[in-house]
C-alpha positions in Angstrom: 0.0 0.0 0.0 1.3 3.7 -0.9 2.2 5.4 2.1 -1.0 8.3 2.3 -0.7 11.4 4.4 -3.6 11.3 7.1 -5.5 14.2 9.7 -7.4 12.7 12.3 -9.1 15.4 14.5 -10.1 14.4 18.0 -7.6 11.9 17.2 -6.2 11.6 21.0 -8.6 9.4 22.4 -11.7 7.3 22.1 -12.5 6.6 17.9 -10.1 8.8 16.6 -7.2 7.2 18.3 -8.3 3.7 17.3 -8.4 5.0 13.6 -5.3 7.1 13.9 -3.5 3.9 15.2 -5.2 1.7 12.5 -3.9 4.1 10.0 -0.6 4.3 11.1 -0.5 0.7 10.7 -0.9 0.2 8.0 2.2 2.8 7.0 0.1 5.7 6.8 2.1 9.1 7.9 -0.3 10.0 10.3 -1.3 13.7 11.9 -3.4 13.6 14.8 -5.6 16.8 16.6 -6.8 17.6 20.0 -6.7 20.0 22.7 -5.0 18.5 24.8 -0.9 18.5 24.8 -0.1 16.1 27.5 -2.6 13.5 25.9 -1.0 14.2 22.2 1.6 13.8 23.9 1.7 10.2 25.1 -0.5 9.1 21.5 2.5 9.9 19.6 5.1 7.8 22.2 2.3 4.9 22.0 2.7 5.4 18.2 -1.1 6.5 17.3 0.5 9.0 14.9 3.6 10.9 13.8 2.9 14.4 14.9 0.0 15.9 17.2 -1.5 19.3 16.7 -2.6 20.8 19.9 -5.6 23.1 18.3 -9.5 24.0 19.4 -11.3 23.5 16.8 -14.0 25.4 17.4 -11.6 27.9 16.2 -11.8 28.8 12.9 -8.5 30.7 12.2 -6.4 28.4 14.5 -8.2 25.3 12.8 -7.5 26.7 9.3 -4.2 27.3 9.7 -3.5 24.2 11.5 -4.5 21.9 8.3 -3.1 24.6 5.5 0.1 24.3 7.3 0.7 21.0 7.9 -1.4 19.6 4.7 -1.8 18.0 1.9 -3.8 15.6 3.1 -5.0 12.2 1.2 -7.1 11.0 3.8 -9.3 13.7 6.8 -11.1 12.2 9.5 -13.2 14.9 11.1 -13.7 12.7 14.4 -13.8 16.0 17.1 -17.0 15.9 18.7 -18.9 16.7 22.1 -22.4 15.8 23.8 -24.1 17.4 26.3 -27.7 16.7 27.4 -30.8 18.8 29.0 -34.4 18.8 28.6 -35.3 20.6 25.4 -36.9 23.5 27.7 -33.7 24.3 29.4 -31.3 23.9 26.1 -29.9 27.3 25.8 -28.7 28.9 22.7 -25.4 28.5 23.6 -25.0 25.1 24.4 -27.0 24.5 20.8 -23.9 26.4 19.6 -21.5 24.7 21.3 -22.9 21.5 19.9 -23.3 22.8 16.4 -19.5 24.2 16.8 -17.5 21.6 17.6 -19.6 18.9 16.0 -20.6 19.9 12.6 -18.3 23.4 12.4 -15.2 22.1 13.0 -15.9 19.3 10.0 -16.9 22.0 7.9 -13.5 24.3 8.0 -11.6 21.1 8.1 -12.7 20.2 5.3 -12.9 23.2 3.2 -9.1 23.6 4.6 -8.1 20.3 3.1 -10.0 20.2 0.0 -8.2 21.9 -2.5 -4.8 20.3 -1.4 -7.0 16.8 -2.1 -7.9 18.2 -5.8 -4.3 18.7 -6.5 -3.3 15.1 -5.9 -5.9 14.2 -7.4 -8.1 11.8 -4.9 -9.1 12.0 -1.4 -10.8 10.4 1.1 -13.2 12.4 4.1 -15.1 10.8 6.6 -17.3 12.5 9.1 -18.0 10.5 12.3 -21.2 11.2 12.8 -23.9 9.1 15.4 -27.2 6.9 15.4 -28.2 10.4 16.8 -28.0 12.0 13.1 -30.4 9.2 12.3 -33.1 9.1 14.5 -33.8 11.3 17.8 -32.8 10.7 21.4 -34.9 12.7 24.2 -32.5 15.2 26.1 -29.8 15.6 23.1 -31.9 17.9 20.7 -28.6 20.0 20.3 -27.0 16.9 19.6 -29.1 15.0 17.5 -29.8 18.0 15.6 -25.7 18.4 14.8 -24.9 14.9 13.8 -28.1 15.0 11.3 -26.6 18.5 10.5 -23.1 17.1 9.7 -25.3 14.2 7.7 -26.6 16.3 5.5 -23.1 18.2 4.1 -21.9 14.8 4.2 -24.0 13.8 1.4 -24.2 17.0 -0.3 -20.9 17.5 -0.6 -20.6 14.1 -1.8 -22.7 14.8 -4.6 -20.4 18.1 -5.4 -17.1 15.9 -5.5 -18.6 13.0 -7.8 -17.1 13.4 -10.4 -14.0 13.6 -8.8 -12.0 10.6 -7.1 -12.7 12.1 -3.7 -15.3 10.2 -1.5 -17.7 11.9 1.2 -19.1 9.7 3.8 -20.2 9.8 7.3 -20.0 6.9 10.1 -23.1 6.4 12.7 -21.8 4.6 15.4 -24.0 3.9 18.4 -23.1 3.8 21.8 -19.4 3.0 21.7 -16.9 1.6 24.5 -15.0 5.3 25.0 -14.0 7.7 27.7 -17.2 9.8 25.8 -19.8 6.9 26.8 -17.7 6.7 30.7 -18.1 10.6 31.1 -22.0 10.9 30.2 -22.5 8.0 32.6 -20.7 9.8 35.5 -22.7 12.9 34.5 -26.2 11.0 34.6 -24.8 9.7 38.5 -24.3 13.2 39.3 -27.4 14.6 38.2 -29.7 11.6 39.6 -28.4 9.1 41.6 -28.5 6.3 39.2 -25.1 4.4 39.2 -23.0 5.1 36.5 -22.6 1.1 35.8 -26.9 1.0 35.4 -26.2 4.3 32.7 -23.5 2.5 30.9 -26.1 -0.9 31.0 -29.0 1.4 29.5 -26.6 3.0 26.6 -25.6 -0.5 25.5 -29.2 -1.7 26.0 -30.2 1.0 23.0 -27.8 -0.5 20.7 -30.2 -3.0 18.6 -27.1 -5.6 19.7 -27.8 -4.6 23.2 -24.4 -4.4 23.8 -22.1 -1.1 23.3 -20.1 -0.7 19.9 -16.4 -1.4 20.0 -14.0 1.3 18.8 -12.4 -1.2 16.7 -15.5 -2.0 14.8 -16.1 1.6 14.1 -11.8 1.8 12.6 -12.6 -1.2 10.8 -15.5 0.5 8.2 -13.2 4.0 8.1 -10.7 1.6 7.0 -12.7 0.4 4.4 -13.9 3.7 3.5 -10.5 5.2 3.2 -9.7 2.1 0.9 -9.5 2.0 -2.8 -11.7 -0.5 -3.0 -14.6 1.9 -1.5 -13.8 4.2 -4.5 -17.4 3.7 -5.5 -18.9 4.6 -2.0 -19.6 7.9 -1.3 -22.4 10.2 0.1 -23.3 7.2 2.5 -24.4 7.3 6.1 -23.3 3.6 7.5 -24.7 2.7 10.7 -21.8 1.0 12.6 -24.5 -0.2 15.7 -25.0 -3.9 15.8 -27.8 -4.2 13.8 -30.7 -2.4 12.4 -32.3 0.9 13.5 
């Protein structure tokens, strides 16, 4: 396989590590993003990637800059993401913003970034991890949901705007996955009502049609695929990654 320069954003933990590392090997040269240095840090001497960039993306100029410098990129993962819940009444603009931001925002500059460096090499692969939640709606996640159906819909329009090109648009829905992500929300639910975070983390995998949680390794293996020549033909798709049928 020829070695292909690859971004993963949120690429220090959870998903994105597990595709970083996947990528890297398999020979890929590897760039991963997050905001945090000291856990960059210890990806890269774990060998997840080659280099980390320690950038918020809900930044636009520092995001930017971050992928035109250290582009061209074959391959973009736009894995950075965020939940937080509340009742629909008490969702305030700003945390719809703050979901919208670093969800669906932060895909969007990526992307636009790393596109034209991807037209002059002539093929590219992007794929948006998105959620069961930009499928179907969860009660207490409107911000959420409505981001990851948000980050859905560029996926497939800008799918349609790039096929005549060899560079492929897709999105991934995992459901509940074994991460940090899935360990924090459970922790938050304990705080907020007394149910153990154990009984949280049983109800999340319960939702799954599986009834178990998602691996992150089952999530890397379909980016894999995506990011493969063989999945030259594939593009524009939402695949559900969630142990069966929604």
């Amino acid at each position: 396989m020829v070695e292909q320069r690859a971004l993963v954003t949120g690429g220090s933990r959870g998903i994105g590590r597990a595709i970083a590392m996947a990528l890297s090997g398999l020979g890929h040269d590897v760039t991963i993003m997050g905001r945090t240095e000291a856990a960059l840090t210890q990806a890269i001497a774990e060998g997840v990637a080659k280099r980390g960039l320690s950038v918020d993306v809900t930044d636009e100029k520092a995001l930017s800059q971050a992928v035109a410098d250290s582009g061209p990129y074959h391959i973009l993962i736009n894995n950075a993401g965020a939940a937080e819940s509340a009742p629909f009444h008490t969702t305030s603009l700003d945390l719809f913003r703050r979901m919208m931001a670093v969800n669906v925002e932060s895909a969007f500059i990526a992307t636009r970034t790393a596109l034209p460096g991807m037209v002059k090499l002539g093929s590219g692969r992007i794929v948006n991890v998105a959620s069961i939640a930009g499928l179907k709606g969860y009660p207490y996640v409107s911000a959420y949901c409505a981001a990851k159906h948000a980050i859905i819909g560029m996926t497939r329009a800008l799918a349609l705007e790039l096929a005549k090109t060899r560079i492929t648009v897709n999105a991934l829905c995992p459901g509940y996955t074994d991460t940090d992500l899935i360990a924090e929300a459970a922790n938050t639910i304990a705080k907020k009502t007394g149910i153990p975070a154990a009984k949280a983390i049983e109800h999340f995998a319960k939702t799954n049609p599986g009834g178990r949680l998602i691996t992150p390794a089952e999530v890397t293996n379909a980016a894999l695929w995506l990011c493969s020549e063989g999945a030259s033909a594939i593009t524009g798709q939402a695949i559900t990654v969630a142990g069966g049928d929604l």
